[in-house]
C-alpha positions in Angstrom: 79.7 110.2 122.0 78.4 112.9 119.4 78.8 112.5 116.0 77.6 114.6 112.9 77.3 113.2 109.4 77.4 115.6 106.8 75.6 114.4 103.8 72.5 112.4 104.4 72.7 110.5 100.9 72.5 106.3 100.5 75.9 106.1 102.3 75.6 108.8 104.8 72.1 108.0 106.0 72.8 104.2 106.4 76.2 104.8 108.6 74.2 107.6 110.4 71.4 105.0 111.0 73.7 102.5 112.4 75.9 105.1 115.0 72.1 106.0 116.5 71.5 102.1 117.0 74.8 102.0 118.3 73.9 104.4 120.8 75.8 107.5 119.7 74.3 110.7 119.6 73.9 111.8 116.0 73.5 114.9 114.4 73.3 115.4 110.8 73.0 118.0 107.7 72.2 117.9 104.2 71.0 121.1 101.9 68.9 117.9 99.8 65.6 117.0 100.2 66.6 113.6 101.7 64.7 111.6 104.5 66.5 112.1 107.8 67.8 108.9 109.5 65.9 107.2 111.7 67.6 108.3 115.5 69.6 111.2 113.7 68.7 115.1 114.6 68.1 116.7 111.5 69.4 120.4 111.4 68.7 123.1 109.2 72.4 124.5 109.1 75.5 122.8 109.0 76.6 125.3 112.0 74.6 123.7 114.3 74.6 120.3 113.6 78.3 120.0 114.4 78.2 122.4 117.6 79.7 120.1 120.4 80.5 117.1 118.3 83.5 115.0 118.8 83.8 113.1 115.5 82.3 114.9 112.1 82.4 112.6 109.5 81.7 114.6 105.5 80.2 111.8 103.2 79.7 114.3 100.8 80.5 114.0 96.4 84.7 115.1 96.3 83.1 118.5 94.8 81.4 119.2 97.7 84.3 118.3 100.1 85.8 121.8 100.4 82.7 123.5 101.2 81.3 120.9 103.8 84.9 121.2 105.8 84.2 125.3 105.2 81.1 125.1 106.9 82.6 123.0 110.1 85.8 124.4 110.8 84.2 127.8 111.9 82.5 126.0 114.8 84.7 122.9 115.5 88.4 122.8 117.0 90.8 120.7 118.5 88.8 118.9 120.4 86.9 117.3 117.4 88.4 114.9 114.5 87.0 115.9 110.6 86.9 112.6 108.8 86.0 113.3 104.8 84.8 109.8 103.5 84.8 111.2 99.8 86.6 109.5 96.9 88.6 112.3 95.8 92.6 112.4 94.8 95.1 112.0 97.7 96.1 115.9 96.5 92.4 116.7 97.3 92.8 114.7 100.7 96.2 116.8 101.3 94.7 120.1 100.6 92.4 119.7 103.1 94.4 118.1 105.7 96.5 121.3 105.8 93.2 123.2 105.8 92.7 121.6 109.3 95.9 121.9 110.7 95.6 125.7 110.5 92.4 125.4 112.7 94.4 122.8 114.6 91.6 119.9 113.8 92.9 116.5 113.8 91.6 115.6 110.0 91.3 112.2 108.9 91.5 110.5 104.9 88.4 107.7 105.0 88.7 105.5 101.6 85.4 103.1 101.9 86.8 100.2 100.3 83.0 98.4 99.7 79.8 99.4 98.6 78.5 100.9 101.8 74.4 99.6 101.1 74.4 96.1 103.3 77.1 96.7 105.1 76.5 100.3 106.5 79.1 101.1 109.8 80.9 97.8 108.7 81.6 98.8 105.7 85.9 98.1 105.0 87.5 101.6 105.4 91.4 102.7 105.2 91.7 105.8 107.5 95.2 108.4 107.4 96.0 111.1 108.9 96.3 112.9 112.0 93.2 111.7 113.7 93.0 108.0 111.7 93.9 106.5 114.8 91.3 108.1 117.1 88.6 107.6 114.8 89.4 103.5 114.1 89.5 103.3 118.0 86.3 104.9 118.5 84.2 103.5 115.7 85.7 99.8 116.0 84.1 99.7 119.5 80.4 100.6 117.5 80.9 97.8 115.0 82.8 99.7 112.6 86.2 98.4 110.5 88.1 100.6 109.9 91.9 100.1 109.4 93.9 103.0 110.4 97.0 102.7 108.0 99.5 106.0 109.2 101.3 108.0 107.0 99.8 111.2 105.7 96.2 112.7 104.7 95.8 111.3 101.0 97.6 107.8 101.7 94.5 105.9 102.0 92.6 107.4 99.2 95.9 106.7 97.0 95.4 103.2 98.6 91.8 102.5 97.1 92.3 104.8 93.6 94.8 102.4 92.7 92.8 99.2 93.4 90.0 101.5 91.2 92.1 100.9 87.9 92.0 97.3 88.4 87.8 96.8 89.9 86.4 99.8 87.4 88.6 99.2 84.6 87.6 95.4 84.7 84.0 96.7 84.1 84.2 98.4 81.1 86.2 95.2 79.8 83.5 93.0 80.5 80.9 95.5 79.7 82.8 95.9 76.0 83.2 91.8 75.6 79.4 91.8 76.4 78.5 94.2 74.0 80.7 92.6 71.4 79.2 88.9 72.5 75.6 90.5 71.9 76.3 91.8 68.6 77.6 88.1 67.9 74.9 85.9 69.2 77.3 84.6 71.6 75.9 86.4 74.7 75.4 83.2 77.3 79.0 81.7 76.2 80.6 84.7 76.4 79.3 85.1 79.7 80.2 81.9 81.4 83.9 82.4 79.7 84.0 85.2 81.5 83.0 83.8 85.1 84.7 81.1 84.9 88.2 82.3 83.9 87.1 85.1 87.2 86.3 81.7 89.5 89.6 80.6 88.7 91.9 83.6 89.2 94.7 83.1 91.3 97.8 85.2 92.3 99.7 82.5 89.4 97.4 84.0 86.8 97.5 87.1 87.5 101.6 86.9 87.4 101.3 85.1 84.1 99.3 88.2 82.8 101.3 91.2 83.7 104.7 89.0 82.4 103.5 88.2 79.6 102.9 91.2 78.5 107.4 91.9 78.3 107.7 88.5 77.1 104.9 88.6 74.4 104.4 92.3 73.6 104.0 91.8 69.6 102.0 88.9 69.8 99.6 90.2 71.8 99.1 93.5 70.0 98.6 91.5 67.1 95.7 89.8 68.3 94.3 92.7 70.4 94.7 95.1 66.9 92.4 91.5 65.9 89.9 92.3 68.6 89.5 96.1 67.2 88.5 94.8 63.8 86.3 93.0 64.8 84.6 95.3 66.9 84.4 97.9 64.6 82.9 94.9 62.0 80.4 94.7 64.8 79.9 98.4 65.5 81.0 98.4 68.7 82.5 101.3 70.7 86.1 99.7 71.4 87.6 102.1 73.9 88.9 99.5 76.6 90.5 97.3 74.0 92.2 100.8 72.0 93.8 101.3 76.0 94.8 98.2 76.1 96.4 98.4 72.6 97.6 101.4 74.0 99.3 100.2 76.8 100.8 96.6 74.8 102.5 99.0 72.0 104.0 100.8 75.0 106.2 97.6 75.9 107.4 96.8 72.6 
């Protein structure tokens, strides 16, 4: 098996590492400065380094996404499957999906739903698409997991953007309580509130949470208009808590 990896970054250099212990042939490209993988072919043009692949996988930045497929589909046809691993929008994912299907490429939507460093090949993945299928098979048999999910090009990013608002949003909230703890002296207390009411999260709380919200709309923005107070008292920036403000007054 033959497999280029565009985009020889932390992620793509540690799943092009694992494919070559694996056994698979791999080629791979990347205009940075990077170190090359250890069992990967290095190329100097993209061109070349997916001549005769089967599987091309782009784990490129979403603003590079367009221009990495560019630079394949010249040389690659039916006979190969285009996976694009960036986080992008689903309309992104779409575009180039259709892209593909005018070269007659089987194009595949990767969402890596983990960090990739540790886990490398095995990192989670949702795969759509026209060629999610193939790609699962193939790369399950290596060590891989992914889950191909059908439906359309864009479907599994849409899949892992929306589990984003919840794992990214939940940062800046406990990146702003910090901040605020900090200001207060409160820093280690805060901080163990914080783990604990996480260690003991369960699908009941979370229920309680997003009810509550129609059932105690005003009192809740009274105490989260509270919370901006006394962030501003502290000086800190209080953008998570004016969204959720935001979001309560919406309900009322």
């Amino acid at each position: 098996m033959r497999v280029t990896v565009f985009g020889l970054g932390e992620a793509g250099s540690l799943i092009a590492a694992d494919l070559a212990r694996a056994g698979v042939e791999v080629h791979g490209f990347d205009p940075a400065d990077v170190p090359t993988p250890q069992g990967a072919h290095r190329h100097d043009m993209p061109t070349s380094a997916v001549a005769g692949a089967e599987l091309v996988m782009a784990v490129t930045a979403a603003a590079d996404a367009k221009e990495a497929m560019a630079q394949a589909l010249d040389i690659i046809g039916p006979e190969t499957v285009y996976a694009d691993l960036a986080t992008a929008s689903p309309s992104l994912k779409r575009e180039l999906a259709g892209i593909a299907a005018e070269r007659g490429v089987p194009f595949v939507d990767v969402a890596l739903m983990a960090p990739v460093p540790g886990l490398g090949l095995a990192t989670p993945a949702l795969a759509s698409g026209p060629g999610a299928e193939i790609m699962a098979s193939a790369l399950n048999l290596l060590g891989a997991r992914v889950e191909s999910i059908g439906g359309d090009a864009g479907a599994a990013q849409a899949r892992k953007l929306t589990r984003s608002i919840v794992t990214k949003g939940l940062a800046g909230l406990v990146r702003e309580a910090m901040t605020a703890a900090r200001a207060a002296g409160d820093e280690e207390w805060a901080w163990r509130q914080i783990v604990n009411l996480l260690e003991t999260t369960d699908e009941d709380f979370i229920e309680r949470l997003t009810e509550g919200t129609d059932l105690h709309a005003e009192r809740r923005l009274a105490e989260m208009e509270a919370v901006a107070d006394y962030l501003d008292d502290l000086g800190v920036p209080s953008d998570m808590t004016a969204g959720t403000i935001a979001h309560i007054r919406r309900a009322t």
